[in-house]
N, C-alpha and C positions, 0 to 999 in steps of 0.2 A: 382462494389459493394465492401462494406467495409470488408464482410465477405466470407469465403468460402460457397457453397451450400449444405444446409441442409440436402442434399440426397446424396452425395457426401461424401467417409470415411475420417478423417480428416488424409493422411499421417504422419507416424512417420518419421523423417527424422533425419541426423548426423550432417548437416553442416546449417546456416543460408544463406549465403552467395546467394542460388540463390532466396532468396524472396526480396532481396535491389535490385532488375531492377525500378528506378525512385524514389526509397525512400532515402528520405534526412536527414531525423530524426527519431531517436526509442527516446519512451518513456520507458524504463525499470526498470521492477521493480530492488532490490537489496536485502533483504534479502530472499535466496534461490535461488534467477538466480548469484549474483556477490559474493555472501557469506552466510554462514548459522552461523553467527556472534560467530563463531570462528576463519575461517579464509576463504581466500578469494578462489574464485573456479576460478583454472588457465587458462582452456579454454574461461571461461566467458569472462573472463580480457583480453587476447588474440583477440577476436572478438570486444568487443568493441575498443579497442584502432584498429585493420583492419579496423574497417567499420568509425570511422574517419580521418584516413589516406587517406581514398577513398572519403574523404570530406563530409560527415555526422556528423550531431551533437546529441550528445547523453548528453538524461535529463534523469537523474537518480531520480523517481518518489517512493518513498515508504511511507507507512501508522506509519512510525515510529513517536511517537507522540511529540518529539522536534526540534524544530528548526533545520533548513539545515545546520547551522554552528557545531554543535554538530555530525551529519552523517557525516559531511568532517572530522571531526577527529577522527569519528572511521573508518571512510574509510582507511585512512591514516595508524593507527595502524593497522589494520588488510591488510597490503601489496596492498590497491590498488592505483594503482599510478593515478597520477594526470591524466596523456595522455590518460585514458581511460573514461573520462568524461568532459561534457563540464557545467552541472550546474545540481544544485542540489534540488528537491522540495518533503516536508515533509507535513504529512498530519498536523503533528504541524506547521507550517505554516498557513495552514489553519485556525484553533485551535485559534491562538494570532488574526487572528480576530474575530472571536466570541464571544472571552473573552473580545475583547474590546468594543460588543455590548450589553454587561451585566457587564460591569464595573462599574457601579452605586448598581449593588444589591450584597447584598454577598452572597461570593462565594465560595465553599468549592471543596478541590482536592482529588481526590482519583487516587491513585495511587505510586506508586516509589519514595523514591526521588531525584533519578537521573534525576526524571524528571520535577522538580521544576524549572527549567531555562524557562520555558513556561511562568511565574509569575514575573520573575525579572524583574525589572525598573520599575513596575507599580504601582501604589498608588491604590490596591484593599481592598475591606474586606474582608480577607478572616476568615471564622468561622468554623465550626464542620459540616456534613454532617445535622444532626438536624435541624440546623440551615438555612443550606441556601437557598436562590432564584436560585441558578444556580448552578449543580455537573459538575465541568471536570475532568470526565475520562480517564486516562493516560493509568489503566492497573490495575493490582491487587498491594495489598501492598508487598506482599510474590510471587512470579507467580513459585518459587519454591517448595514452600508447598502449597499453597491454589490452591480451584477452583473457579468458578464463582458462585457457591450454596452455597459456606461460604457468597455472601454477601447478599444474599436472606431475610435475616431477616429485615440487616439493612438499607435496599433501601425500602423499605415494603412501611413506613412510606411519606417519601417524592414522592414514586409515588403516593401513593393515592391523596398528595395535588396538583400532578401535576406540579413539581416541572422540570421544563427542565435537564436532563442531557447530555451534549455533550461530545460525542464519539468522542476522540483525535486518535484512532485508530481502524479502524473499522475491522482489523484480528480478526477472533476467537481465532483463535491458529498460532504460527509460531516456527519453529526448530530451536533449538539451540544445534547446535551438533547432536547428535544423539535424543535427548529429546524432545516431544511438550510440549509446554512451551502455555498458555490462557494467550490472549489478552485483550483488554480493549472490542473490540468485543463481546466477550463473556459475559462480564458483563453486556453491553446495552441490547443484546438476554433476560437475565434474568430482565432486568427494564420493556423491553418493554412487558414481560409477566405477568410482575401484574400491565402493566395498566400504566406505567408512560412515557411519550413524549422522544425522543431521536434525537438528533440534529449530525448528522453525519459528521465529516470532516474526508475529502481523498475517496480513492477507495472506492466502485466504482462510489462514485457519479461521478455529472458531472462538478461540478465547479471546481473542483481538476483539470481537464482536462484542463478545461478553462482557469484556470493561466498558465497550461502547456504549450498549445499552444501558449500563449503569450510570454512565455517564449523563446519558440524556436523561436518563429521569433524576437525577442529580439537577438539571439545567431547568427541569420541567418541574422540581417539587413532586415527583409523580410518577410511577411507573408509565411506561407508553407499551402500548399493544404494538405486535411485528408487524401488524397488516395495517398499522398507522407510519410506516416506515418507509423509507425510501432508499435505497442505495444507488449513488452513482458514481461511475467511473469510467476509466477508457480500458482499464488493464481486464481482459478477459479472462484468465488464467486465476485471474487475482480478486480486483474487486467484483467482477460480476459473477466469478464460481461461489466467490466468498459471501457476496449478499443471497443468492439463490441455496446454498448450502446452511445459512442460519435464519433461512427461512423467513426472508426478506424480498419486495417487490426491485427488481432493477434494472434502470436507465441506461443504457450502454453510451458511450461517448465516443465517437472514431475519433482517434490517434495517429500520428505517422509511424509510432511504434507497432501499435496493435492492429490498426486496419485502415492502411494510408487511401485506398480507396473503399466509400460506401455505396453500395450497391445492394440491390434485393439479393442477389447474386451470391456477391461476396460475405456479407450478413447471415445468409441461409447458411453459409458453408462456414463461417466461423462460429456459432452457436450452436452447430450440433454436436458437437463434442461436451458441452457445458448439462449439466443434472438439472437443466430447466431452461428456460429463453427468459430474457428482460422482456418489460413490457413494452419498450420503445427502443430507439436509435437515434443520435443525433449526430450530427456534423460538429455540435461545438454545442456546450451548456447555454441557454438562454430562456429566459421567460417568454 
């Protein structure tokens, strides 16, 4: 089985190390298991660079809504080294094919614009929110001042026409330092409530997985079995629905986001809503 038993408490544990007996590859999340995107978490960094020295390949999987070359160089500034990672997959990623399945209609972006590199090279329309046949969502303009109820008015419109918007990130909220910080997530929550269609790239769906897995055996030469797999992350909603829904073994990680205190307790009561339990719990990634 992919998952631990439903009836069964999910262990809190210290160390990762005795759940790779046969596992070749983790799929791990990054913002909140390898960093909370100020700076990098040292036990994290420490386990994955162990667990591929013991010949494991680690795909570093997060819902961040730009391209995998932009994550490698904030990996980079934020101290984590190359040897703790073997390849990199964004739910922008995802995202740039979407965008290239609605590249004929215009298209309007909402979000940051850090995160405009989603759009470069491409010969699109892009227009006003008003305007267009397709909204990509990156995240909010402000994710320091705003919420996702500031955009409530102005999505109003274009969901009633039914107007697609694709979620480049499907987070609600994710820590920044000590701060939650609303997602692009959170914006789709509020589309998908008055009524307008939402097209989701990354966790948890399941095609995210899909390039993933491809990905590893890409790394590996080799297809890899799921039950040679590991998913870990903090986002329960997200990576842990998403590794237990494509039918993967997964490590939950507590988060100040997702479950600022861990507890038998607390634990019991946030996994039962999920289509399976991890096999473990941690305080924080470590070997």
């Amino acid at each position: 089985m992919s998952t631990a038993d439903t009836h069964t408490p999910v262990p809190i544990v210290a160390s990762i190390a005795p759940y790779n007996v046969g596992v070749e590859a983790w799929i791990c999340d990054i913002w909140g298991v390898v960093h909370n995107g100020l700076a990098a978490f040292p036990s994290a960094v420490d386990a994955c660079k162990r667990f591929r020295e013991r010949g494991g390949t680690v795909l570093l999987l997060t819902n961040a809504p730009r391209p995998a070359a932009a994550i490698v160089e904030q990996l980079a500034k934020l101290k984590v080294p190359r040897e703790a990672w073997d390849a990199v997959l964004t739910s922008g990623d995802l995202t740039l094919s979407l965008i290239h399945e609605h590249r004929d209609a215009p298209l309007a972006h909402l979000g940051p614009v850090r995160d405009r590199g989603l759009f470069e090279g491409q010969r699109l329309d892009m227009v006003g929110i008003e305007d267009a046949h397709a909204i990509v969502c990156s995240g909010l303009y402000d994710d320091e001042r705003e919420t996702a109820e500031d955009y409530r008015a102005r999505l109003a419109g274009p969901a009633s026409r039914g107007v697609p918007l694709i979620c480049a990130n499907p987070d609600v909220t994710v820590a920044r330092g000590d701060r939650v910080i609303p997602c692009a997530g959170a914006i789709a929550a509020v589309y998908e409530a008055l009524g307008g269609p939402v097209i989701y790239a990354g966790k948890p769906y399941l095609p995210v997985y899909d390039r993933a897995f491809q990905m590893i055996a890409e790394a590996r030469g080799k297809p890899v079995a799921k039950s040679a797999v590991l998913g870990i992350g903090d986002g329960l909603n997200t990576d842990i629905r998403g590794a237990l829904s494509a039918g993967i073994r997964a490590v939950l990680v507590a988060s100040p986001v997702h479950l600022p205190t861990l507890t038998a307790e607390t634990l019991a009561h946030a996994v039962a809503p999920l289509p399976g339990r991890p096999v473990a719990a941690m305080h924080a990634l470590a070997w």
